[in-house]
N, C-alpha and C positions, 0 to 999 in steps of 0.2 A: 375779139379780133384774132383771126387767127398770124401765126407767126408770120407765114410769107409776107400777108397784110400789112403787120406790124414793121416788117422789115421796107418794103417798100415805101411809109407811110414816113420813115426816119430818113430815108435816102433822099426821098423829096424834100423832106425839108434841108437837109445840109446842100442840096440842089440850091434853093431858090435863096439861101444864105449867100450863095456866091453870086447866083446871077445878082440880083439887089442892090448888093453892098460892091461885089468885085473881088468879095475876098470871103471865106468860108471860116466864123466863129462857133464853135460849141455852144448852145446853154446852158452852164455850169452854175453851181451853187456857190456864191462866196464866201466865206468866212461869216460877213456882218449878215448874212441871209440867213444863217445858220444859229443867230445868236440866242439867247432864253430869252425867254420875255419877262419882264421886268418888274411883272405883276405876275400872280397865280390866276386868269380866267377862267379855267373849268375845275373848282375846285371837287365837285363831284366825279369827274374824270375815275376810270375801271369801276367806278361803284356800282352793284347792281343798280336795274332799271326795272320800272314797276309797268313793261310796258303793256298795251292792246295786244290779244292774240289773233289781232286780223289788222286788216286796213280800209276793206271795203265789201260793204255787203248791200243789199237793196231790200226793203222789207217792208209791207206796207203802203206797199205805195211812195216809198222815201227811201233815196238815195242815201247812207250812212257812212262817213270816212271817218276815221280814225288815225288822231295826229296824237304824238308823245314829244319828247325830247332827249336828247342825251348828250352831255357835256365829253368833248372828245379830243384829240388832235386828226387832223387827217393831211393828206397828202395833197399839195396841188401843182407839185412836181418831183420828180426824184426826190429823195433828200430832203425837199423844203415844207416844213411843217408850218397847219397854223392850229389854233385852237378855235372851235366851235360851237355853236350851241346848234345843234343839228335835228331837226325835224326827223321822227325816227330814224335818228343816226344816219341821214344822209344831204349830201351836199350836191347841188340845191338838195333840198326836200323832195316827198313824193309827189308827182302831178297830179292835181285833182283835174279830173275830167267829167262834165255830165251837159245836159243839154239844156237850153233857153225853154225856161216852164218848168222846169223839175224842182222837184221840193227838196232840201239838200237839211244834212245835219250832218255838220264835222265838231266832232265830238273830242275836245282837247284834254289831256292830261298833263299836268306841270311837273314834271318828273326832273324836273332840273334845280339848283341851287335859291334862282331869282323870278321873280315876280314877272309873268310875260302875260302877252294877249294876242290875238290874231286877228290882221282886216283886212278885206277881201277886197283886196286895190282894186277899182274900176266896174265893178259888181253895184251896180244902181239901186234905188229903191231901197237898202238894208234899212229897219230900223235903228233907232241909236246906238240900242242895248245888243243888237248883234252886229254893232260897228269896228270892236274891237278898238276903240279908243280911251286909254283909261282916264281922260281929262273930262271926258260927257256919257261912260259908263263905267266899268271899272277894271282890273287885273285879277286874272289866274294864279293864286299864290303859289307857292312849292307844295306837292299835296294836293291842291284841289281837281278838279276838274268841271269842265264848261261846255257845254251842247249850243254849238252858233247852229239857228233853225232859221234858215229862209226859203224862198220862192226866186230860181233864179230869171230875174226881170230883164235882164241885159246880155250881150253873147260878144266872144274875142277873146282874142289872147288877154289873159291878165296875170296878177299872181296875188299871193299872200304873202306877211309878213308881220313880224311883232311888233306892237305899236308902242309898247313901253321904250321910254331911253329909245327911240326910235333909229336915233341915229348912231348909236354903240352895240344896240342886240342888231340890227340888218349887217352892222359890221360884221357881227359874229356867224354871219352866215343863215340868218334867222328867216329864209324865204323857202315860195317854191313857185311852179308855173301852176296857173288853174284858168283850164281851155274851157269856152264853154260855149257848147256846139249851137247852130240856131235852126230854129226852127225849118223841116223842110232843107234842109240843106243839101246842093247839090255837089259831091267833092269836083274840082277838075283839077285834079291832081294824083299823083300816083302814090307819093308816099310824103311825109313831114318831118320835120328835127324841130325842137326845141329851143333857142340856145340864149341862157341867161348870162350874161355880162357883168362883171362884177372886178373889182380890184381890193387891193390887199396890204395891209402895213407890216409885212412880215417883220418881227424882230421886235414890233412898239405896239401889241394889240393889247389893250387894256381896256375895256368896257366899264370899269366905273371909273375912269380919268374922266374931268370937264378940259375939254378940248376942242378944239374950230377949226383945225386943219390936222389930219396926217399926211405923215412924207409916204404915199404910196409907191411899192415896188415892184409888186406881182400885179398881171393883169390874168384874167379866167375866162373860158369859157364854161359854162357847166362844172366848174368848179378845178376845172385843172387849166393851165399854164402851156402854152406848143413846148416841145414840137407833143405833148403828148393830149392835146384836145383830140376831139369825136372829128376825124371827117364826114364831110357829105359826099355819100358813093350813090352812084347810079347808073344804070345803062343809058345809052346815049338815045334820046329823045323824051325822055319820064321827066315828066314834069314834076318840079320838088318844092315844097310849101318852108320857109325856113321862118319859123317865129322869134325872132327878137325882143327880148325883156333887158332892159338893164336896172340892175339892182347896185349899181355902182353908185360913186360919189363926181364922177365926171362923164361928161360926157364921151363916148365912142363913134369914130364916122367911119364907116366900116366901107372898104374899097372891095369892091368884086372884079378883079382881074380876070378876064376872058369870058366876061360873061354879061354885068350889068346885069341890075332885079328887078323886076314887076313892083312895083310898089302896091300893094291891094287892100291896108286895111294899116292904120294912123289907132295905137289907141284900142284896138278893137272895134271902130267902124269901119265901114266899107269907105274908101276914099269916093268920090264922085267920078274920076275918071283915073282908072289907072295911069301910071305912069312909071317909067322907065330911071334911073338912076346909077351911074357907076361907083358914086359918092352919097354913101346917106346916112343921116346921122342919128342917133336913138340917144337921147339925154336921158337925166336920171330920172325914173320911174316909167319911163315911155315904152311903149310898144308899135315895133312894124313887121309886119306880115311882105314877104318877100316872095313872090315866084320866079324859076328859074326852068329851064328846058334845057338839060343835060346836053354836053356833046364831051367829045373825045379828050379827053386830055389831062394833066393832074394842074390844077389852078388855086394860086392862095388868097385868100379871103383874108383881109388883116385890115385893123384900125389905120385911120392914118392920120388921127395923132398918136403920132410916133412913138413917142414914149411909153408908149400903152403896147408895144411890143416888143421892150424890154422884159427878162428878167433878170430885176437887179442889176440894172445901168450892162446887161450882156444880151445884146440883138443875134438870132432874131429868137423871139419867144412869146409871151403876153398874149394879146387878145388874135391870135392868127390859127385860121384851120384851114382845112387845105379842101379843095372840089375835087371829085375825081370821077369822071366820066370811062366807062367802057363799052364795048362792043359789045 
């Protein structure tokens, strides 16, 4: 992004901080936002990585990705750190992408402290043993590594994610998006964004605590927090595909201000008839495919449960990115 961009993309937001509210807050880091965490979760953290010297090749007739891991901190605002377990070292993960009928092998390496696996959320058909569940096949130890081989039978937005301690490595960040294109496909669309949904217990992340609620504080898009999320930019009449994943632990009902979306696709099916929504809501593990047709003006796209655009009890910030349409 360049600076003008960037500059602009800051001004909007301390904009619509006022208009909203009435009055114009910062989103500043607090003290308790700031605090160590209370456990060590990446203890492998700066240690070298034993990683893939690629990520994606095609050979044979078969699509080949390459996933690793690396224990890390990263940024998901100024200042506020969390700790990761990050598909090679990034947050989400890389997207796997490939088309409905392809023969796929994503080929893992456990390059990290603990025992993980990987399941290709809403990918039909997998057998058990490339289901990536270690209760009805098994786990990737530290060290090892796993060739998941299928045929892919189903097409949509979906993702991956480690299915050990399911609900303490997803915490850690342990996903990605995996698009998968169908068959014959005709785009009407001009260009797409991604945007995985996710929140955050900054300050109490601990993956081996047994636990049933955290007080979450950060909301993410793509891994970062407003005002510094990805906007959606376009010339005015381009049509934009915006794919929706939440990898959270609540649900999100995300407002489109000046715009309202296309609803086209629940899940990764085609809905039966589109339909139009200013309010729609993606619960956890859900997928919606949203079309929009650009027009003029800078418009914020944010949860409206609320609290979900805080950061750290300080509006406005969390799950909000901003539309910006130009001439």
């Amino acid at each position: 992004m360049t600076l003008r961009k960037t500059m602009a993309v800051f001004v909007a937001a301390a904009l619509l901080g006022a208009v909203v509210t009435g009055c114009s807050k910062d989103a500043k880091t607090t003290p308790a936002a700031g605090e160590a965490q209370k456990t060590n979760p990446i203890p492998f953290a700066g240690k070298p990585v034993n990683k893939w010297d690629k990520f994606y090749e095609e050979k044979d007739g078969v699509k080949h990705f390459y996933l690793w891991l690396e224990e890390k901190e990263v940024e998901i605002l100024t200042g506020v750190k969390v700790p990761v377990w990050a598909f090679n070292g990034q947050l989400p993960g890389p997207e796997l992408r490939f088309k409905e009928g392809d023969h796929v092998n994503v080929h893992f390496r456990n390059t990290a402290s603990q025992p993980h696996s990987i399941h290709f959320h809403g990918q039909l058909g997998l057998d058990t043993q490339n289901d990536g569940v270690p209760a009805t096949s098994f786990t990737v130890n530290p060290g090892k590594e796993y060739t998941y081989d299928f045929i892919a039978t189903s097409s949509g937005t979906m993702m991956y994610h480690c299915h050990v301690a399911t609900y303490n490595h997803v915490d850690m960040g342990m996903y990605g998006s995996m698009i998968i294109e169908p068959k014959n496909e005709v785009k009407n669309w001009d260009k797409e964004y991604t945007f995985i949904l996710d929140d955050w217990a900054v300050g109490n992340m601990d993956p081996f605590a047994t636990v049933t609620k955290r007080d979450y504080n950060y909301f993410t898009v793509n891994g970062k927090a407003f005002p510094e999320t990805t906007p959606v930019e376009g010339k005015v009449g381009e049509v934009v595909k915006i794919r929706f994943i939440n990898m959270g632990y609540r649900s999100f009902s995300i407002h489109s201000h000046g715009y309202g979306g296309l609803i086209t696709h629940l899940d990764g099916y085609p809905v039966p008839q589109p339909y139009q929504r200013d309010v729609f809501t993606v619960a956890p593990g859900e997928r919606t495919d949203v079309l929009i047709t650009m027009r003029e003006g800078i418009y914020p796209w944010h949860d409206h449960q609320l609290e979900n655009v805080l950061n750290n009890g300080e509006y406005l910030g969390g799950a909000t990115f901003l539309v910006i349409g130009k001439k």
